[in-house]
Structures are given as C-alpha cells and as structure tokens.
N, C-alpha and C positions, 0 to 999 in steps of 0.2 A: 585602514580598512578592517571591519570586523572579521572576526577566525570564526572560519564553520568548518565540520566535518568535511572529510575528505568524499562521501559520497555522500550527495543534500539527497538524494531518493533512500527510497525505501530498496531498490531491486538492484542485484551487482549482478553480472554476465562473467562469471571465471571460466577460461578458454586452458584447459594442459594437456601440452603436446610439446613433445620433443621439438617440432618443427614449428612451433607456432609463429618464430620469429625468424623464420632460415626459408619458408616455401612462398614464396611467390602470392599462388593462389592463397593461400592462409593471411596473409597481409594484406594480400587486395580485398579479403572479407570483411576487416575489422570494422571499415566504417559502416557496411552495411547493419553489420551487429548490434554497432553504437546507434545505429537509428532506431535502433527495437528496447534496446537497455542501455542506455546512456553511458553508465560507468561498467567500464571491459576491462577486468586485469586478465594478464597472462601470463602464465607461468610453463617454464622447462621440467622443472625438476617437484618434486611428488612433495618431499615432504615441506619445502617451502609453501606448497601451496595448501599441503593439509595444516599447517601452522597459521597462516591467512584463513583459512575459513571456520577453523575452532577459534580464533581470536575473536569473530564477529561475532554482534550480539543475537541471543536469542530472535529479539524482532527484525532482525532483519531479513532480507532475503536473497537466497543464494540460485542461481538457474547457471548449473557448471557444461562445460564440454569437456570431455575428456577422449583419447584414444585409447583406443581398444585395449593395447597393456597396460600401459597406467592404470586405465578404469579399474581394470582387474586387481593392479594392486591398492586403490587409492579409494574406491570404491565400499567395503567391505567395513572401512574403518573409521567412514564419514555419513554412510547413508542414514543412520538413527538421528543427526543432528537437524534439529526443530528451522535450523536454518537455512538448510539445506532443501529448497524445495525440488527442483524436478533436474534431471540427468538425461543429457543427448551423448552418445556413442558416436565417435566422428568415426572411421576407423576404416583400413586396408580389408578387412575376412567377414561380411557380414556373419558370414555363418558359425564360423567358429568365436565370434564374441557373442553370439544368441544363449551358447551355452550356461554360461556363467551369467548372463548379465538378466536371467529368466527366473532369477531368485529376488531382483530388486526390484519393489513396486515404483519407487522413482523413477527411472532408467522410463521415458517416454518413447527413446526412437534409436534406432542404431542404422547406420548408415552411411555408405562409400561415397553418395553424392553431397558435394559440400552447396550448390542449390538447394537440392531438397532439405539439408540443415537447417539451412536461414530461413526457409518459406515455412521449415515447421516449428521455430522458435515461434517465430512473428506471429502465425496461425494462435499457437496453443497461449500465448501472450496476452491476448486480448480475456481469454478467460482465468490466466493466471491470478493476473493481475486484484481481480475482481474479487477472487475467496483468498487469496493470498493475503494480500494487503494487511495489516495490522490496526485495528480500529481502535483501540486499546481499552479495553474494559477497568471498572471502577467496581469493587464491592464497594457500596459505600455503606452499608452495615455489616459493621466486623463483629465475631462473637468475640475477643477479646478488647477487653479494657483499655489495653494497650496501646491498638491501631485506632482508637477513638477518640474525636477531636470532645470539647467541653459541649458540642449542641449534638453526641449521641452519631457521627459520621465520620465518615473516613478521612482525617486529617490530608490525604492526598488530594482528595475531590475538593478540598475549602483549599489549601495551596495551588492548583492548578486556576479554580476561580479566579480569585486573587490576582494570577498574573495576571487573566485573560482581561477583567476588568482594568488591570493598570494599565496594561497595551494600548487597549478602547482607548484611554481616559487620556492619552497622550497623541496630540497632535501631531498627525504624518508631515514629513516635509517635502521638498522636490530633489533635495539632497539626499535623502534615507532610499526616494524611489531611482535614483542616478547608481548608490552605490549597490543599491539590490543587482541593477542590471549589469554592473560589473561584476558583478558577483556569478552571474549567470555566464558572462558571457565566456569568464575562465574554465567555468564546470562544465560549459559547450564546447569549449573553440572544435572540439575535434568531430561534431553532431551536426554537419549543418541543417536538417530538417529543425532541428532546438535552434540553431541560432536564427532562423529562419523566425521563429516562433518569437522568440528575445526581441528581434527588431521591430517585429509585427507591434508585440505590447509596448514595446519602447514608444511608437509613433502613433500608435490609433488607441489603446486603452483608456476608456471611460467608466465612470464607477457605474452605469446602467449597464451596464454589460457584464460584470463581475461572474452572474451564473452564468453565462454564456462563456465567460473564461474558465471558470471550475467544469464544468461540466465537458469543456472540451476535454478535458485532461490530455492536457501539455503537460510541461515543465512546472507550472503554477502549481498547478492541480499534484502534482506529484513531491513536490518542494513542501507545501503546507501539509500535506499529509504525513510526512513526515519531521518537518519540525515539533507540529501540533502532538505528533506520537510521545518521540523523546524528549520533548518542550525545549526546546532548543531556544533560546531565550533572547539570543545573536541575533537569530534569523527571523524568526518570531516581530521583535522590535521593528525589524525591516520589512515586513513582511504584513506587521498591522492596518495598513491602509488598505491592504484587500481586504482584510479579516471584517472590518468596518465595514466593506463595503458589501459584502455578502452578506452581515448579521444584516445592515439596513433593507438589502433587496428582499433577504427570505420576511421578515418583518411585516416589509409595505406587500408582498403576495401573500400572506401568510392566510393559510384554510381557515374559516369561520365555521367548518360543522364539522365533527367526527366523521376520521376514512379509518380503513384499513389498510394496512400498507406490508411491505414483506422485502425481505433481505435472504440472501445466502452466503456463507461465510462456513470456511474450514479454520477448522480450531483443533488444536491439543488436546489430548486425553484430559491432560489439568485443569484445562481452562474448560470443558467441558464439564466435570466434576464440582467446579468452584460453579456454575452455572445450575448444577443441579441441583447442589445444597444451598441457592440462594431464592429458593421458591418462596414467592412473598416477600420479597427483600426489595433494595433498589441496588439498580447499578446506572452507572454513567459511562458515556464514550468521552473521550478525548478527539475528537476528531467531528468535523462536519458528514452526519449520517448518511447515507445516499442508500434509500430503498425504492421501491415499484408501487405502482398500485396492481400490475399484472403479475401476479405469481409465477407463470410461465415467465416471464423475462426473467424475473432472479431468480427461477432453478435454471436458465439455460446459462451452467457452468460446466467443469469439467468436474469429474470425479477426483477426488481427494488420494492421497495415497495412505495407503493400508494403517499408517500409525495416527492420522487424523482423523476427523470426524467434518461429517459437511453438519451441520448444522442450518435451519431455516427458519428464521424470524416472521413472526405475524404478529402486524404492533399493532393494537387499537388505541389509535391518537385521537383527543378530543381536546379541542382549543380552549373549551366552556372551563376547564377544571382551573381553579385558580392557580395563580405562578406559573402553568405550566411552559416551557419555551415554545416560540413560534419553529413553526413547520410551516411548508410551502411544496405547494405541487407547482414543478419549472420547467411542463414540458413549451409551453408556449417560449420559455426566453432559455432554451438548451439549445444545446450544438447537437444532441444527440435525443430530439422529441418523441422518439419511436419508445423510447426506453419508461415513459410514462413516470418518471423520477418525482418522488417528494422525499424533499431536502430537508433534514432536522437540524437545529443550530449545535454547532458548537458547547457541549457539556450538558446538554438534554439529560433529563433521570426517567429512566424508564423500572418500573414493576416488575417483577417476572412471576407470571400466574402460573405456569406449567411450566413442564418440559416432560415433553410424551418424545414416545420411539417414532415415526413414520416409518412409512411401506419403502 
C-alpha cells in the first residue's frame, strides 16, 4: 500500500485540555468534532502540543480548542503562526477568560457550553473553509534568472505540468481505485458521515458525475485539494482517474463566450505583496479553481483575522484567446447549484491587471 501523509486534508481540529481524555462529555464530543474536521488530535500538556502545531507546515490549517488556562499560556506564543487559523475558548469562567483572550483576533468564541462549541465550529466551517483553504499560487515570471526555466518561466509551473500530464497519460486501473478506498477508509474509520461517503463512491461513482463529486465537497473534494497543493505524488497517482475525469467534464461543458467570474480568498501579507508586484505578470494555481458568477456569493465569507488580508478576484475569462484552458460554469451538474460555480481546470494562467484597495 502506498504511504501518504498522516492528514490527507488540508484542516487539522487540535482539542488542549487537561481533561480532554479523563471527561466523559469531552469524549462523547470527539466524533462529533470528527464530522466537522476529520483529523482531531488531542493533547494534555501545552508544550507537546505547541511542538505539533510549529512543526506543521505553513499551508496547512490549524482550528485549535483550548481551555481557558492553557489558552492563556499557549495562546500568546502561537497566535502569529500563518497556520494557525481560528481559536474556540472551551472553558469553566466566561468572564474572566474575556479578559485576556480580547487581545486575539483569532479567539472566534469562548464558551461554558460544549453544544454551542460544536454548533459554532460547524457554523463558522463552512466559511472557513472557503478563504482558508490554500489554492497555491505560481509566479510564473520571476525577476531572477535563477528561478527561470529555458522558455522565460517558473521552472515550478513546467514541473508541476509535467506531472499532471504524466498522471493523465497513465491509465487508471480498478486496483489503484480499490486501494484509494482503502486508503480512505483508515483515514475515516473513526468519521462515519466520511465513511458514509467512501461507501457511497465506492458503489455508485460514475465519471459523469465527477463535478457533482467535487463540488459536493466530501472527502474527494478535500483529498485532491490537497494532494494537488503539496503534490503529493502517492496520492495523486491514485487519485488520477478523478482528475481525468473532471478535466474531461469541465472540457465537454466548457463556456464558448467570455464571462466574468469572482473569488474571495484570504491571504498573507506576503502573498499579498508577491500579488502586488506581480501587475502584468502571470501566475498559476495548483488546484482546480472554484469561483461565482455572483459576487455576492463569494464575498459571503467570514472576515479574516487582523494579520491577513481578504482579497477578491474578478477574472475576465474568454475561451476565444488561444491555448487558453477550459472553464465551465457547473451549476446545472453541482451538488451545491445556488452557488452559480464556474470551474477552471487544473494549472489555468491567469494575467493580473490590477490590484486596487476596495471599500
């Protein structure tokens, strides 16, 4: 069996609390938890678990619990990290952890009820998710010589190609899709809405339905977006016959007249900056794109916290321009049609004409 990461997602759920594995109620949570974030570690002791979450990489994403002391000491010395996105306060004193916890713009919720915990993970989740997530940008023109392949681009953006064509170019098998779902079904055992999901694909997946799998975002949806991030080549390999099957769907839907289209996405001070100085340039995602034709849908996000930037995309795609990759508007074949979705393939190069402030 192939070796993949220990979390195939993008989002980890770190729970620290003295009692997190001694309280009853705290244990009867966890599978709830695990329905909202898959992968749940938990930790007693502070600095075990500030060692776990400085080890994690930049792109990944961190949604911690902590009690009320711990936070206070664990708090202070982890809220800067890029990985680290949003902080619930489980805790005995509302009032007396308000004090201190009124300095971090992370810090979403503090709170005695361990219901209203889970209802306001789940709730704030669904928009986490959405500017959180890691799309992975490409300069693909560098001002240095250095980062530049022989045709004038980003020696990354021509290796990532590369794989993605070789993947294509190799024939899925019904073995590669067998050991996928074994693969799923150890990263679930403990999720059953996911394994729920695993069976479902296991038994009824058809490659006409593929946007209708992506767009549900399940497990799939969540898997590939993060292989596709840190290219994960394991999974990837196994994972090609969807990839096949969605370049063919967006393809065979693909728009024949210029739309405009729009994204919202929080980003880093850096990767804002590398966006600013990249006026008139190209860049590339790593990742299958998912924007709106309604603006109003992709700003209905949550507010970013204090050291990032929201950021809002408005792409004018026009199919006519030569090479350009296929795009597809998928609200007719989504799971989720309200959201007026047009779908860019996989390694798309997009221009960047501006970058103005907004109101």
């Amino acid at each position: 069996m192939t070796t993949v990461d220990d979390n195939i997602e993008t989002f980890s759920l770190i729970w620290l609390d003295a009692a997190v594995n001694s309280s009853k109620e705290n244990i009867q949570a966890q599978p709830d938890l695990r329905a909202i974030i898959n992968y749940l570690k938990v930790f007693e002791n502070v600095e075990k678990c500030e060692k776990y979450i400085r080890k994690s990489h930049e792109s990944d994403r961190i949604v911690l619990i902590v009690s009320g002391g711990l936070g206070q000491e664990i708090v202070p010395r982890i809220h800067k990290l890029r990985q680290l996105c949003v902080i619930y306060i489980y805790c005995m004193n509302k009032k007396k952890n308000k004090k201190w916890a009124s300095q971090y713009s992370k810090i979403k919720l503090i709170t005695t009820d361990l219901d209203d915990l889970i209802h306001q993970i789940e709730k704030d989740h669904v928009k986490t998710k959405k500017v959180e997530e890691q799309f992975g940008i490409t300069f693909l023109e560098r001002d240095s010589v250095a980062d530049r392949s022989s045709f004038g681009l980003n020696g990354q953006y021509l290796q990532f190609q590369l794989l993605m064509d070789s993947l294509l170019r190799i024939q899925a098998t019904e073995e590669d899709k067998k050991e996928l779902i074994s693969i799923c079904k150890t990263k679930y055992k403990d999720n059953k809405k996911e394994l729920d999901n695993v069976h479902e694909f296991k038994n009824n997946y058809k490659p006409d339905k593929a946007l209708w799998w992506y767009t549900r975002e399940s497990f799939l949806y969540r898997m590939l977006n993060k292989a596709l991030r840190v290219q994960d080549t394991e999974l990837l390999y196994l994972l090609r016959f969807f990839i096949f099957d969605l370049c063919k769907a967006i393809e065979k839907h693909r728009c024949s007249t210029p739309i405009c289209t729009y994204r919202s996405q929080s980003i880093s001070e850096d990767e804002f900056r590398g966006l600013s100085n990249s006026i008139g340039k190209l860049i590339s995602m790593s990742s299958f794109f998912s924007t709106s034709l309604d603006p109003k849908k992709a700003l209905d996000f949550a507010d970013p916290a204090d050291d990032l930037r929201q950021i809002f995309f408005e792409i004018d795609a026009d199919p006519r321009i030569h090479g350009v990759q296929p795009f597809a508007e998928v609200a007719v074949h989504s799971a989720h049609p309200e959201e007026r979705e047009v779908l860019m393939t996989v390694g798309s190069i997009y221009r960047i004409l501006d970058v103005s402030r907004g109101d």
